[in-house]
KOLDORO-848870 format. One record per residue (C-alpha): x, y, z. Coordinates in steps of 0.1 Angstrom, whole numbers, padded with zeros to 4 digits, always signed. Layout:
BEGIN
XYZ ...
END
This chain:
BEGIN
+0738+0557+0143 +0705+0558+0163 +0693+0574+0132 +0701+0545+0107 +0690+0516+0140 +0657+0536+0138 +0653+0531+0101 +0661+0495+0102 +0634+0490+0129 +0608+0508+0108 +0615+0491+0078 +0613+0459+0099 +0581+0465+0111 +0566+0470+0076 +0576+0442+0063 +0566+0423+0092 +0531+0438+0092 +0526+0426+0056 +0538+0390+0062 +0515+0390+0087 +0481+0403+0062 +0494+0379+0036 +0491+0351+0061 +0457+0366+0077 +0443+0368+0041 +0456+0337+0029 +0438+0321+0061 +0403+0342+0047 +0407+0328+0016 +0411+0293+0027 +0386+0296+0049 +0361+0306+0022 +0375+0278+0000 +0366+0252+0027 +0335+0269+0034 +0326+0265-0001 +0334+0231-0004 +0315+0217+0024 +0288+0239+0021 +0288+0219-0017 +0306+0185-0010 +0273+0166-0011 +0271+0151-0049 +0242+0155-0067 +0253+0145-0103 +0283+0132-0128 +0289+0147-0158 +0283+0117-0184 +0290+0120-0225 +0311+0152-0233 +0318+0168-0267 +0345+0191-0265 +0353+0212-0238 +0323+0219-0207 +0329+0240-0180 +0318+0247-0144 +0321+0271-0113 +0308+0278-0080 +0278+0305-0084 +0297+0328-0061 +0330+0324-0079 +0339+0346-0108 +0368+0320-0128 +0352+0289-0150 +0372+0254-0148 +0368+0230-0170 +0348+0197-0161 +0354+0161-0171 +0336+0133-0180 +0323+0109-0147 +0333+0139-0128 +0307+0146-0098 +0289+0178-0096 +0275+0200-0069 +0245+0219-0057 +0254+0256-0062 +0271+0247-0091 +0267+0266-0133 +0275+0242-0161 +0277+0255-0196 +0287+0244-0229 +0304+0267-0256 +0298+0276-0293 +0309+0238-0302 +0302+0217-0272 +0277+0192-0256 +0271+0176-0223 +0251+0156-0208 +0244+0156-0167 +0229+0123-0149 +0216+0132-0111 +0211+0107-0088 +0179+0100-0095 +0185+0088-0129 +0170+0120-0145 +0191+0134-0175 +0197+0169-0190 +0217+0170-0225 +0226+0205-0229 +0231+0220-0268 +0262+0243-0280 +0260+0275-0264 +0236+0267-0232 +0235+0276-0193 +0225+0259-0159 +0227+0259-0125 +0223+0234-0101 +0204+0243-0071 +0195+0229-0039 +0167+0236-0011 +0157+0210+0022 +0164+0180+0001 +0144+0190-0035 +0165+0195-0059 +0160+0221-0092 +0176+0236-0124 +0181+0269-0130 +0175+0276-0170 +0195+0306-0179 +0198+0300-0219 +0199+0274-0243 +0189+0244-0253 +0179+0214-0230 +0164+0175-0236 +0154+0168-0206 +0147+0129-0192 +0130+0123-0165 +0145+0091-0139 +0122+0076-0126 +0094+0084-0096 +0115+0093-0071 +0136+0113-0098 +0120+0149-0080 +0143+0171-0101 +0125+0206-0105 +0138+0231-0134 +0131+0270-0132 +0140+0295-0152 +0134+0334-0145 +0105+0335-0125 +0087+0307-0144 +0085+0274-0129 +0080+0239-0150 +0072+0207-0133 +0085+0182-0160 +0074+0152-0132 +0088+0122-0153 +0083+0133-0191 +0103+0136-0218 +0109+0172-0232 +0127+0199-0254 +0136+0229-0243 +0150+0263-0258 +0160+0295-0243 +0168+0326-0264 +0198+0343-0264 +0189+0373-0243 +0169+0349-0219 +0134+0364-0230 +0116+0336-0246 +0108+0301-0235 +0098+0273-0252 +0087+0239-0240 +0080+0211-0263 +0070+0178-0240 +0077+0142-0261 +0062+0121-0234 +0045+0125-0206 +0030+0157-0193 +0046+0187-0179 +0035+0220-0161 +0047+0252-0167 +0034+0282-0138 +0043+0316-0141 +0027+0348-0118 -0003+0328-0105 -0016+0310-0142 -0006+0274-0151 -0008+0253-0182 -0005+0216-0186 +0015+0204-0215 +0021+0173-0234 +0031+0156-0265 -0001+0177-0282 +0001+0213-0266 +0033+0233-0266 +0042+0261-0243 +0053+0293-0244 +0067+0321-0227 +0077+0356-0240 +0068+0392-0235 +0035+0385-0236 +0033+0360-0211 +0026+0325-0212 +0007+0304-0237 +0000+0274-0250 -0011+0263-0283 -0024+0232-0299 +0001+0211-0322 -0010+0214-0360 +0020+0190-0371 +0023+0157-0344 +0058+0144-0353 +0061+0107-0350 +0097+0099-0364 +0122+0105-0354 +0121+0124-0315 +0144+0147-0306 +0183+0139-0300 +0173+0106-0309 +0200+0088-0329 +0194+0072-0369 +0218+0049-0382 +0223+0045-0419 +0241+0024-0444 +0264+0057-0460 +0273+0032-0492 +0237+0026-0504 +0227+0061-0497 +0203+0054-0474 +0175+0081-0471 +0165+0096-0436 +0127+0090-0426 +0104+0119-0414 +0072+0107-0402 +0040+0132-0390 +0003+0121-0382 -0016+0127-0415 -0032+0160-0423 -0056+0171-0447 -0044+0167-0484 -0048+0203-0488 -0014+0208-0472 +0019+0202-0482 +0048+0192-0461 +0084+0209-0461 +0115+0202-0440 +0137+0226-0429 +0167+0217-0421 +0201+0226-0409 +0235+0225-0388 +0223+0253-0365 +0192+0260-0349 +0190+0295-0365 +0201+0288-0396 +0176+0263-0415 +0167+0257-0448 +0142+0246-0467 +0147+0212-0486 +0129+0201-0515 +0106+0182-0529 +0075+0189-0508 +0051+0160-0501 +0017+0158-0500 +0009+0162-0459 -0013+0135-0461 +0012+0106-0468 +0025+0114-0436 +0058+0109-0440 +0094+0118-0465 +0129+0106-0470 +0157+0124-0471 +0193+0120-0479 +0211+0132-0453 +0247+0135-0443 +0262+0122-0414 +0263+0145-0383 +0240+0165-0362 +0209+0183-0376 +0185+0209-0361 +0149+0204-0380 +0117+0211-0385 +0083+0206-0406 +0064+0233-0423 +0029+0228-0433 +0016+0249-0456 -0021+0250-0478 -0019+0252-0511 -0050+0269-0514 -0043+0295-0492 -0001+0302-0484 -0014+0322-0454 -0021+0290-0434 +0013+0281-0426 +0022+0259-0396 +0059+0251-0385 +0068+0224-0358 +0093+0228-0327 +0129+0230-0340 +0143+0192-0332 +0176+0178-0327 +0190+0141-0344 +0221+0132-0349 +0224+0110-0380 +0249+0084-0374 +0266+0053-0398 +0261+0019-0392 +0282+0006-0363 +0293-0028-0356 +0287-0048-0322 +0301-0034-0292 +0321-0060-0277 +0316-0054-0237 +0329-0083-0216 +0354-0094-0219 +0373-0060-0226 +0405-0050-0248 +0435-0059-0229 +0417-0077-0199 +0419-0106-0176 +0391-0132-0174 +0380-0162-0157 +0362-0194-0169 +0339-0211-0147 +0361-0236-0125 +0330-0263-0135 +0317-0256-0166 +0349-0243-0184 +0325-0217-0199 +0336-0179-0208 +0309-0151-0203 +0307-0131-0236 +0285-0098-0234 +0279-0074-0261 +0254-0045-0274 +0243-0045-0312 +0231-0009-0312 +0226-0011-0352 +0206-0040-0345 +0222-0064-0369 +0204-0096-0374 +0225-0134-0377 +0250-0126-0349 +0283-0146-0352 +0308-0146-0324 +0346-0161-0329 +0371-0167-0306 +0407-0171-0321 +0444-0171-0304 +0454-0154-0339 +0442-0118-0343 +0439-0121-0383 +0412-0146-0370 +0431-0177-0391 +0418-0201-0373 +0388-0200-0347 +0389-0217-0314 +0355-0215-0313 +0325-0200-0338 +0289-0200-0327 +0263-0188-0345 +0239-0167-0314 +0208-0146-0308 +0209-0114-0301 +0207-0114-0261 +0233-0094-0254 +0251-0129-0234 +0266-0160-0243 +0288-0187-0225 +0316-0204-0249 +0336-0231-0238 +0371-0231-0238 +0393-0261-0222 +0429-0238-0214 +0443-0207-0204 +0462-0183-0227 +0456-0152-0245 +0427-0150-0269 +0409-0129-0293 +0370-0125-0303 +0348-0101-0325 +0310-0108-0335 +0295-0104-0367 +0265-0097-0381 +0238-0082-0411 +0216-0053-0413 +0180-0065-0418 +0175-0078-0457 +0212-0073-0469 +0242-0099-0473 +0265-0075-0460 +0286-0087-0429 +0295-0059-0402 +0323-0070-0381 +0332-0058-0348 +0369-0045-0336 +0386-0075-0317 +0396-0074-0284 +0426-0094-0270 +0422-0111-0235 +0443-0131-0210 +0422-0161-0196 +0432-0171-0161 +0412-0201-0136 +0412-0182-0104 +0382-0173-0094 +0366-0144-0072 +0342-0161-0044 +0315-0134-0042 +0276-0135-0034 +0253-0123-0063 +0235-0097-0070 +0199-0097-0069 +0177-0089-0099 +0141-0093-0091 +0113-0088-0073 +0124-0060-0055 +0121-0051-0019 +0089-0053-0006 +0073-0070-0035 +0036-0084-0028 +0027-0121-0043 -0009-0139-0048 -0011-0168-0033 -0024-0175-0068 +0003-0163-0088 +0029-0188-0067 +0004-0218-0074 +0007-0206-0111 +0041-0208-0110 +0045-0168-0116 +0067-0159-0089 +0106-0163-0095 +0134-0152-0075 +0168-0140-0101 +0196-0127-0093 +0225-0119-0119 +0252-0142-0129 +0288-0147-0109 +0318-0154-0134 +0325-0185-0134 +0300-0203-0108 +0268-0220-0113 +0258-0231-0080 +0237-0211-0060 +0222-0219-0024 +0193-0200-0019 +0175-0189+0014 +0137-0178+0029 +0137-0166+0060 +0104-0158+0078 +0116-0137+0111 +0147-0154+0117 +0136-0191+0110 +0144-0204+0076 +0115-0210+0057 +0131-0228+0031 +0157-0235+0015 +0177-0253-0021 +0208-0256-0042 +0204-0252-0075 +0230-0252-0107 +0230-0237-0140 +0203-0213-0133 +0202-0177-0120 +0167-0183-0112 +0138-0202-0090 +0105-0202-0082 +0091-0190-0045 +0073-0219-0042 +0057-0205-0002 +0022-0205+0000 +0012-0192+0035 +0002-0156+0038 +0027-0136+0057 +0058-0116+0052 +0091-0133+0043 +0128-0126+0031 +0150-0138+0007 +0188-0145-0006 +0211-0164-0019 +0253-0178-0015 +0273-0184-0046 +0289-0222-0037 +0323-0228-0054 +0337-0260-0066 +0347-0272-0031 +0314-0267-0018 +0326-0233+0002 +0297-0206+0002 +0303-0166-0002 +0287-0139+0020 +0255-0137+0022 +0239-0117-0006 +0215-0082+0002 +0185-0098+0013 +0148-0087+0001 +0113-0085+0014 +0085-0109+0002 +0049-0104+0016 +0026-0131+0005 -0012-0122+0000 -0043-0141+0002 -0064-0126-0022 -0069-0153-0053 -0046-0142-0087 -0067-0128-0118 -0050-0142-0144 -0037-0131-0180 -0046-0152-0210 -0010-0146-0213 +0012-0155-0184 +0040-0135-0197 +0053-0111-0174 +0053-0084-0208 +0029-0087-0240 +0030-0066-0269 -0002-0054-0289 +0003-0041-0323 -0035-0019-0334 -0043-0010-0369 -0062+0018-0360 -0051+0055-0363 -0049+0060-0327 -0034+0035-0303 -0050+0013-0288 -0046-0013-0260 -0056-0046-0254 -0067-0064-0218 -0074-0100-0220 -0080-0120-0190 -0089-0159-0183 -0126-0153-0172 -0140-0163-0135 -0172-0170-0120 -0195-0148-0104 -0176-0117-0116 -0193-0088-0123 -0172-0064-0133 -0133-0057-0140 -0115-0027-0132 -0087-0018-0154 -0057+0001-0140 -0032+0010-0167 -0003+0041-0167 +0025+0047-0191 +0054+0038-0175 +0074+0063-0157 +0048+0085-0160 +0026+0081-0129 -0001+0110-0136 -0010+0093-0166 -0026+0065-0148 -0065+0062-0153 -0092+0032-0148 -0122+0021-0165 -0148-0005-0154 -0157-0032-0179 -0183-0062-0178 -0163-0080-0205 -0125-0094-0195 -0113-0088-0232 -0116-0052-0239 -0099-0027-0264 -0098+0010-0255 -0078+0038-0268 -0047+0051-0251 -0026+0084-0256 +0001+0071-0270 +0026+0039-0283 +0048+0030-0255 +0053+0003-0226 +0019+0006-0203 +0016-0006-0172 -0020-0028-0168 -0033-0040-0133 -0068-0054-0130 -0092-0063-0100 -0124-0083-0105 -0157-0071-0088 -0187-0093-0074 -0217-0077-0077 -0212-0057-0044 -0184-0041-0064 -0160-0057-0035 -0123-0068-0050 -0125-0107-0050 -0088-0113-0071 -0068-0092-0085 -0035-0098-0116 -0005-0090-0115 +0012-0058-0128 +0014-0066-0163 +0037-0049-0194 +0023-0038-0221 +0039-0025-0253 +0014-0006-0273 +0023-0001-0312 +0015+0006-0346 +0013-0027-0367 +0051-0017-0388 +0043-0010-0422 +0061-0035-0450 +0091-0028-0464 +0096-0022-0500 +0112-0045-0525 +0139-0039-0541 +0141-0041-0582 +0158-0075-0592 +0193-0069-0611 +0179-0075-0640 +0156-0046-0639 +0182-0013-0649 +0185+0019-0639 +0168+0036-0669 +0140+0013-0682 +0134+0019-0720 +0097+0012-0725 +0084-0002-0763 +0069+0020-0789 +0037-0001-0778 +0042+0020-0744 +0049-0010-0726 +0074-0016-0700 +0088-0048-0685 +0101-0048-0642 +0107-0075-0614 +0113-0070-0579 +0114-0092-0550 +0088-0106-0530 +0080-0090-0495 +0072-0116-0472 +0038-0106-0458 +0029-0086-0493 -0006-0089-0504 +0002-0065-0536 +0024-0037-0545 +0018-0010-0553 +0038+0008-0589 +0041+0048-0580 +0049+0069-0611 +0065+0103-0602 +0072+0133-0627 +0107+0148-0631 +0098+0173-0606 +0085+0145-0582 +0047+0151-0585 +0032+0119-0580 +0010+0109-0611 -0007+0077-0603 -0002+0044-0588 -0009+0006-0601 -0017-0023-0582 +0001-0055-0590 +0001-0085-0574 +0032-0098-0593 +0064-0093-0587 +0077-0095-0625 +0042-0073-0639 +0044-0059-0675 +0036-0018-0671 +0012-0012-0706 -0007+0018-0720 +0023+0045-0708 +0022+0075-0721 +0050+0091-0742 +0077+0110-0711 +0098+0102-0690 +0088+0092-0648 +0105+0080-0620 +0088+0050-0608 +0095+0032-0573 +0074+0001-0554 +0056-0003-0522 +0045-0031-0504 +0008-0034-0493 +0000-0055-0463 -0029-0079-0457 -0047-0050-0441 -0041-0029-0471 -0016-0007-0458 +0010+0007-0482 +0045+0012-0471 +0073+0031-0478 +0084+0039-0514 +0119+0023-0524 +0145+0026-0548 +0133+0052-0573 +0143+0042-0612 +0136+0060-0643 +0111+0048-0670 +0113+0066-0706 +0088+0062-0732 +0094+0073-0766 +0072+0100-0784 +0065+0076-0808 +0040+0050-0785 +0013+0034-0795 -0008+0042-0769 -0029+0073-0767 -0051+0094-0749 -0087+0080-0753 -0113+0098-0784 -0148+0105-0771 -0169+0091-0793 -0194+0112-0818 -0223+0115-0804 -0258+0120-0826 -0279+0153-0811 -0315+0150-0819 
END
């Protein structure tokens, strides 16, 4: 009996001994889990747009879990994307990383700089912004992207690196040597170190990931634009559905026209441009591999108000906020509100620009439908929008506004407010349009108004000194909201320089072949010199200044894009006696023409007379000086081009064969632009017209 107690006892005591491990190990674990979620549970990012499935994990966990969209990730956290998948990761900065099929990262954190560890793949990077500090590694090489714009591709087995920068500038340091890149210069890293080499092809059109929308019914080509090279060269694309699997289309173009179309499909394309002499095949030259995604023609996006949503009408007005986004930008917007959904009968039908907001009146509540409409720039064809249904209700939310500009800490002329420059916005609230708006100065109010139907007013203080600002949203009954955020003004003394333009952002178009920028200033007395201040925007190395006598002054900059300009005017002590505002610039090619299209008249084969004449009409280009007639051969070797300067012009003297022949527009500057619709032209062995006799000449 003792025998069989003493068993039982044992056996007990093992099973007690591992309940207790269990629990001791289960704790461990637990623990470890907690550790490694505070030691992560400060968010840096969100994973945004998704294709397929993306995955994450801890770096010092073995098991991948799948990620979602808007869900928030970690320092210390991998992200990758399989054979067939795509993501895209926002930080808090505002910086962006889209990640290709097949790529790596890991998220990494140190003091409060943040970086990117680049283990394979493929990577646009976007930069957020100046405070955006986002640093990306990868092996033991370091790249400073600062705000740029740029591609990036890993091999497979991690050994090569290659860094194409689209905007901007970018450094790349590895073992003590550095190289500065930028839209010019492309790095690389490999076995044999790092590199960089000059750019033979400059793409222009289109960037990488960027997206091209394209009417699928009318076939509409894909345009491939480069910076012009020597017409010794001819121009290939290679194109194709993986990045190491491309293929060469054909024709080839001459490389100076500097630029092709090709009919594409819809989907995503990896691509690139070979340049190749014709004299000598061993000069051959091949661009980054790029990534575009070509993409049909969409409709508006309807945004507020939403499918299936509640919305509210201003208790005074009786107007209803619409908001949309025309991303195919469609010209001669139309916007109907129905309470059928076969749209039978509008409520209301308003023909609107394209800002992106409109308010529509409507005099009851119910449940309502609405769409927009619109056409593609020089058809007749009408893309409508999916309807979305609506309930409209009259209760209103009471809330203060949110403020929209100047920022915090913003500094003001004393100029600029006499010119009427200085405005103080804030963002709409649905379904109120009085606003009571407050300057402080300490805690003494300043000044302060009521105002209706705007979103907007001018800071109309005068006295130097430092001063705050915000506003109350007023309902019907005359009840104010909170108080809104409030904002820092500091007035300055020094007079306001002033633009020739007032407006806050200008646009320059130059002719020439590199950009160019324009400064134009209302001159001043006793002014010396100017100082010009100017820096792409986002990009704060860029920045640079020249001194100038004159205040209208055209210079060369490095690229198209929104500049910032800031100019100071000298006495002749070279002391600052005013100085503008920060003013936007948009620097960018003067667009070339479109082409006309051939009347309906005008068919697809054109049958020329034995006479070797030829009749054809197309429409008129607005802004057309001439046109140009381009004669191809049946292998798409260009053969010649006439110069018309009517739109119905008889073609004569043709020689027996058959050509494909297409018009292009020529501007008042004499720039010809795009080919168009290509149509065939036959003349009959039998013409008239014949290759010119020399005549006999008499030898003495």
């Amino acid at each position: 009996m003792n025998f069989y107690i003493r068993k039982i006892l044992q056996g007990l005591g093992f099973s007690l001994s591992g309940i207790l491990l269990s629990i001791l190990w289960y704790k461990f674990d637990l623990s470890r889990s907690k550790i490694d979620s505070s030691e992560n549970k400060k968010i840096v990012a969100v994973l945004g747009e998704t294709k397929n499935e993306v995955q994450k994990k801890q770096v010092s966990r073995v098991i991948w879990q799948r990620v979602d969209e808007e869900e928030p990730l970690h320092a210390g956290e991998a992200v990758r994307t399989a054979s067939d998948s795509e993501a895209k990761i926002v930080f808090n900065s505002g910086a962006q990383i889209q990640m290709d099929p097949d790529s790596v990262v890991v998220i990494e954190e140190s003091g409060n700089k943040l970086s990117l560890d680049f283990i394979k793949g493929n990577l646009f990077f976007k930069g957020g912004g100046k405070e955006s500090q986002l640093a990306l590694k990868s092996g033991n090489t370091s790249i400073d992207l600062q705000n740029s714009e740029a591609a990036l591709n890993k091999s497979q087995d991690g050994k090569a690196l290659d860094v194409q920068v689209l905007s901007g500038t970018a450094q790349l340091s590895q073992n003590g040597k550095s190289v500065t890149l930028d839209r010019d210069k492309a790095g690389v890293i490999d076995d044999r170190g790092l590199s960089v080499a000059e750019k033979f092809i400059k793409i222009k059109s289109p960037q990488a990931f960027s997206k091209i929308y394209i009417q699928i019914a009318k076939k509409e080509p894909v345009l491939f634009e480069w910076e012009k090279l020597p017409p010794n060269f001819d121009i290939y694309l290679e194109i194709g559905s993986k990045r190491e699997n491309l293929s060469r289309m054909y024709p080839k173009v001459s490389a100076n026209l500097g630029m092709m179309a090709m009919q594409l499909k819809l989907g995503n394309y990896f691509w690139r441009l070979v340049a190749i002499d014709n004299k000598d095949p061993s000069k051959t030259y091949f661009t980054s591999v790029n990534k575009i995604s070509i993409l049909a023609e969409v409709p508006p996006k309807l945004i507020q108000p939403v499918d299936e949503s509640i919305a509210t009408l201003s208790a005074q007005t009786q107007t209803l906020l619409l908001r949309w986004a025309n991303p195919s930008k469609l010209e001669k917007l139309h916007i109907e509100i129905s309470k059928d959904p076969k749209f039978s009968k509008n409520i209301y039908s308003e023909i609107v620009a394209d800002t992106g907001i409109h308010e529509a009146p409507l005099t009851e509540e119910g449940i309502y439908y609405w769409r927009i409409a619109g056409f593609r720039s020089g058809t007749s064809k009408e893309v409508v929008s999916q309807a979305h249904k609506f309930v409209l209700k009259t209760k209103l939310e009471l809330v203060p506004p949110k403020l929209k500009e100047p920022s915090s800490n913003f500094r003001a002329q004393v100029e600029s407010i006499r010119a009427g420059l200085v405005f103080l916005k804030w963002d709409p609230v649905l379904g109120f349009n009085e606003f009571h708006v407050r300057i402080f100065q300490g805690e003494k109010i300043a000044h302060e108004q009521k105002v209706n139907d705007v979103k907007q007013v001018r800071f109309n203080i005068e006295k130097p000194g430092q001063y705050k600002w915000a506003v109350y949203t007023i309902d019907a009954q005359g009840k104010a909201s909170n108080i809104s955020e409030q904002r820092i003004i500091i007035v300055d003394e020094l007079p306001q320089l002033l633009w020739l333009d007032s407006k806050q952002q200008d646009q320059y178009f130059y002719l020439t072949e590199k950009p160019q920028l324009r400064v134009l200033l209302k001159p001043i007395d006793k002014i010396k010199n100017y100082k010009i201040t100017y820096a792409k925007d986002g990009d704060a190395k860029s920045e640079k200044t020249l001194t100038v006598a004159n205040p209208d002054k055209i210079f060369d900059v490095p690229t198209d894009g929104l500049y910032k300009v800031f100019v100071e005017a000298l006495n002749d002590k070279s002391q600052v006696v005013a100085k503008s505002f920060t003013k936007d610039i948009v620097v960018q090619a003067l667009p070339l023409l479109p082409p006309p299209e051939f009347s309906e008249t005008t068919a697809n084969v054109i049958q020329a007379s034995k006479r070797g004449t030829a009749n054809i009409s197309f429409s008129t280009v607005g802004g057309a000086k001439s046109y140009f007639i381009n004669f191809k051969s049946a292998a798409g070797k260009i053969l010649k081009q006439e110069k018309v300067t009517s739109t119905s012009p008889t073609l004569s003297k043709l020689l027996p064969g058959s050509y494909k022949i297409s018009v292009s527009s020529v501007d008042v500057h004499g720039r010809p632009g795009p080919s168009g619709e290509e149509k065939t032209l036959n003349v009959p062995a039998v013409s008239d017209s014949k290759a010119p006799k020399l005549k006999r000449l008499r030898v003495k």
